[in-house]
C-alpha positions in Angstrom: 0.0 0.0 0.0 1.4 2.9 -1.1 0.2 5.2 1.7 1.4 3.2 4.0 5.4 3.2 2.3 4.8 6.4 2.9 4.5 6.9 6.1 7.0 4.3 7.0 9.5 5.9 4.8 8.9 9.5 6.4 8.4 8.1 10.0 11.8 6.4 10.2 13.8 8.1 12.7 11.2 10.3 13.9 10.2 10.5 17.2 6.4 10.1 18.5 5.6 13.2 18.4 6.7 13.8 14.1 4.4 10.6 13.8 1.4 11.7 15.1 2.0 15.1 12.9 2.4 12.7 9.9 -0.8 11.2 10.8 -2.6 14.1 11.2 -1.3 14.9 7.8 -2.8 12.1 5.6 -6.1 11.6 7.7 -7.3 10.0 5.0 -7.7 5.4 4.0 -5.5 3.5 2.2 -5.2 3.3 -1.7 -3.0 1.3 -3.5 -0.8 2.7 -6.0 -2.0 0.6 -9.3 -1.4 2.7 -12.5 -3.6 2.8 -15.0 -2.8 2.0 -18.5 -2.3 4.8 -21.1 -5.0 4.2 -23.5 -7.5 4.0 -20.2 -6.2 7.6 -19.2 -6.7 9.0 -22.4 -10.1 7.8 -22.6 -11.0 8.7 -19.2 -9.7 12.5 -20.6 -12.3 12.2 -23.3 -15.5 10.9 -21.6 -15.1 14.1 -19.4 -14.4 15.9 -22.6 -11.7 17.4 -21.4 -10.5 20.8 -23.4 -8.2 23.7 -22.7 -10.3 25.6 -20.5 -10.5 23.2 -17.8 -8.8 22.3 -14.7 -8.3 18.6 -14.4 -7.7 17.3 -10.5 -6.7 13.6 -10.3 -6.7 12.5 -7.0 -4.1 9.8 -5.7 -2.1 10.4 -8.8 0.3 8.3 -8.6 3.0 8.5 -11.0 0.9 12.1 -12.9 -0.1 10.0 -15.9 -2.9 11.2 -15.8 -2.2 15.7 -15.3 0.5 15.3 -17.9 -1.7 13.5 -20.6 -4.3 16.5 -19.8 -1.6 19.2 -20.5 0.3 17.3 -23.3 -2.6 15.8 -25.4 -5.9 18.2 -24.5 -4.0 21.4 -23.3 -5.7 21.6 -20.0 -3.9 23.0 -16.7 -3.7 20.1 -14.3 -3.1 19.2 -10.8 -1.9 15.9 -9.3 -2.8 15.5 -5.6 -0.3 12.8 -4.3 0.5 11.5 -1.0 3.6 9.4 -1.6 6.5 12.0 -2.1 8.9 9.4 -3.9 5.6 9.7 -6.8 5.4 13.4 -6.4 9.0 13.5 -7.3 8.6 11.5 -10.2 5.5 12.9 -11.2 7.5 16.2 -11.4 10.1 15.2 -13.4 7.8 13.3 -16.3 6.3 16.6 -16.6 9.6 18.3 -17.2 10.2 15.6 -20.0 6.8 16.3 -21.7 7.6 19.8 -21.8 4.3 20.4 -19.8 5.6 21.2 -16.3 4.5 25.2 -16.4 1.1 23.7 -16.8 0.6 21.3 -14.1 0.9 21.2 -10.4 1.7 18.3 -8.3 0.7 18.6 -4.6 2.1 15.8 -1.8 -1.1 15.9 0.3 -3.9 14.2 1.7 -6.9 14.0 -1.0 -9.3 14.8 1.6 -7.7 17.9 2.7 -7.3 19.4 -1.0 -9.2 22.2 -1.9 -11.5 21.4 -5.0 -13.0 24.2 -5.6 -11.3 25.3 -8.4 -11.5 21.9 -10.4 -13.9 21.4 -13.6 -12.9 17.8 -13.8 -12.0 15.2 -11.2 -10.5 11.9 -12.1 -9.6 9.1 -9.6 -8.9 5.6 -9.4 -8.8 4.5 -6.1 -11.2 2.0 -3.7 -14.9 1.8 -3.3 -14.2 3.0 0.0 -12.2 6.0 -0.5 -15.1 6.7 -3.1 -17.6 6.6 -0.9 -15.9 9.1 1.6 -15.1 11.2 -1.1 -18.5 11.7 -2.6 -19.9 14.2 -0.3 -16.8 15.9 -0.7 -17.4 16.2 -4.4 -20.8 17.4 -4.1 -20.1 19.9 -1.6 -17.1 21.6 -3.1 -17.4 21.1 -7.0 -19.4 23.4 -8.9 -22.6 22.7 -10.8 -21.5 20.9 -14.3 -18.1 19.4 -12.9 -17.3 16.5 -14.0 -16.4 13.3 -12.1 -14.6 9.9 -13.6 -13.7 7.0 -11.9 -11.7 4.1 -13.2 -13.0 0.7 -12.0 -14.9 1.9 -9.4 -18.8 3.5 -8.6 -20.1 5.9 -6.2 -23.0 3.4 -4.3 -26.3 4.5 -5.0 -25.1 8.0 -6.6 -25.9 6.3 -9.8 -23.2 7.7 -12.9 -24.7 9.4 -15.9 -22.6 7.2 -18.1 -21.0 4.2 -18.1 -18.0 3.1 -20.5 -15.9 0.1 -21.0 -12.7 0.2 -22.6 -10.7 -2.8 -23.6 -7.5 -2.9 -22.6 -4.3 -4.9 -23.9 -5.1 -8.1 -21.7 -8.7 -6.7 -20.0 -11.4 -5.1 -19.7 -11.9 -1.9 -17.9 -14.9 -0.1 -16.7 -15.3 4.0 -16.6 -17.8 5.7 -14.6 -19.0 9.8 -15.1 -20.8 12.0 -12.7 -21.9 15.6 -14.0 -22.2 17.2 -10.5 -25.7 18.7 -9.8 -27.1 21.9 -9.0 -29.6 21.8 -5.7 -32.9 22.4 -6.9 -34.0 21.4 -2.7 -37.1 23.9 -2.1 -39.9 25.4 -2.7 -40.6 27.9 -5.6 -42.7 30.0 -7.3 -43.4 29.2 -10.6 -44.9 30.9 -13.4 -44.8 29.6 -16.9 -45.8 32.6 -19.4 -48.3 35.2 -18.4 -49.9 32.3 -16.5 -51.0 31.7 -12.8 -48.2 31.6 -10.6 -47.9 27.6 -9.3 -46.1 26.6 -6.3 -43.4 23.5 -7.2 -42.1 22.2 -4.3 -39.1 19.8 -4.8 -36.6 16.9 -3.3 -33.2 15.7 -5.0 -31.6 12.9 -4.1 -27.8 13.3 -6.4 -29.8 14.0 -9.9 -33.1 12.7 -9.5 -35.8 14.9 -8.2 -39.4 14.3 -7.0 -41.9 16.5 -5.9 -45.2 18.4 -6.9 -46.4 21.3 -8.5 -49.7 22.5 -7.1 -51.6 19.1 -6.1 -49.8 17.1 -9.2 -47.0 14.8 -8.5 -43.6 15.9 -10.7 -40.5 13.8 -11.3 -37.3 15.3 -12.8 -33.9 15.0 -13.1 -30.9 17.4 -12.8 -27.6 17.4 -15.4 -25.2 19.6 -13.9 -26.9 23.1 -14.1 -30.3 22.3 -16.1 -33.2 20.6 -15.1 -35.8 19.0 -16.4 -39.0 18.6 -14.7 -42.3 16.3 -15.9 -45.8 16.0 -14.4 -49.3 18.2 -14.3 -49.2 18.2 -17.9 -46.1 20.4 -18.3 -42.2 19.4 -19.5 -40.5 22.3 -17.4 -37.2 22.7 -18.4 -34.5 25.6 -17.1 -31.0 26.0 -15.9 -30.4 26.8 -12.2 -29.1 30.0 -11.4 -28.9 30.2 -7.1 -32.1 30.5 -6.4 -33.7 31.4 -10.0 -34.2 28.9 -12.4 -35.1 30.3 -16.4 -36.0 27.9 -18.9 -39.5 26.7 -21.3 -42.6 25.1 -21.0 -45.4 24.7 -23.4 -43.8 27.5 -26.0 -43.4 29.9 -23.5 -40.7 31.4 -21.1 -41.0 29.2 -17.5 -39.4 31.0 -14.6 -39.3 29.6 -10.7 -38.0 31.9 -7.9 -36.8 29.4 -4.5 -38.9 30.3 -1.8 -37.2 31.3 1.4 -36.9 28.8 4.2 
């Protein structure tokens, strides 16, 4: 386990007290260290449809495989986020040999302490463990639209918008993706047209929503920032700005306005 060279490697002739800073260092569960093969990478890369404007994170990034084929093949800025530094430092020096290294950043830290927020695409491979603890992590800090892929492994019952298998040179493997959702949690106002104003009152669980508008039962569904809602006759259908959501119904302009709590 990778994690656990780690430690081992930077504990040695430390006393108890530079242990228990290590350890409060990488909080976070084992991974191993199993790199993924280079057509998987690239394909992981293009099933988030990954292009210059974006900010790739790959968590537990092993030898940066993955933040240099962003820079070097799709031009995006990149950030590796590494716990093991013997990687780190290898990581670092692949990226010299590209001729990418002003575009990506390697950070020797625990996954769960790195800030996200500045990330439009995530990639891991890691445990169905780690995933799990990591999910609310990647809802809370990733903006609506992010994108999320995982190599080999799912996210439970946060059920992925698509699923893609690659073959590899002696196997299969199996990519998951995860466009992050807006909350569209609440109560609103809604008007469609110069129509009545209807209250929609509506609960999400990841993308899917449920719900009703006036005394009819709704169902919808939520792909990054636009939502689609169905039910009293009506196909509402907007993006999600805050607490305003602007979209069509029926020919006409829809509008919903959350309700304060």
């Amino acid at each position: 386990m990778r994690r656990r060279q780690a430690l081992l490697a930077l504990v040695a002739g430390a006393g108890a007290a530079g242990c228990a800073a290590l350890r409060a260092r990488f909080p976070g569960p084992d991974a191993p260290f199993v790199a993924t093969p280079e057509n998987v990478t690239v394909e992981m890369l293009r099933l988030a449809a990954v292009t210059p404007a974006d900010a790739v994170f790959d968590l537990g990034s092993g030898d940066g495989r993955v933040v240099i084929a962003a820079a070097r093949d799709f031009g995006a800025h990149g950030v590796g986020v590494e716990i093991d530094p013997n990687l780190i430092a290898t990581s670092r020096d692949a990226a010299a040999a590209a001729g990418v290294a002003a575009r990506v950043t390697f950070l020797w830290q625990d996954l769960f302490v790195t800030d996200l927020t500045g990330a439009t695409v995530v990639t891991i491979y890691l445990t169905q463990e780690v995933n799990l603890r990591l999910r609310p992590k990647l809802l809370r800090e990733l903006a609506p639209g992010a994108r999320v892929v995982s190599h080999q492994f799912d996210m439970g019952d946060w059920e992925p918008d698509r699923v893609v298998n690659v073959r590899g040179r002696e196997r299969g493997y199996r990519l998951y993706f995860w466009r992050i959702p807006a909350n569209a949690v609440g109560t609103w106002r809604s008007r469609v047209g110069d129509g009545d104003a209807a209250t929609l009152t509506l609960a999400q669980r990841f993308q899917k929503l449920t719900g009703t508008l006036g005394d009819q039962p709704v169902a919808g569904r939520v792909d990054g920032e636009h939502v689609e809602v169905m039910g009293g006759g009506l196909a509402l259908r907007g993006v999600v700005h805050g607490d305003a959501i602007d979209g069509e119904a029926a020919g006409a302009h829809w509008r919903a306005l959350r309700m304060p709590q």
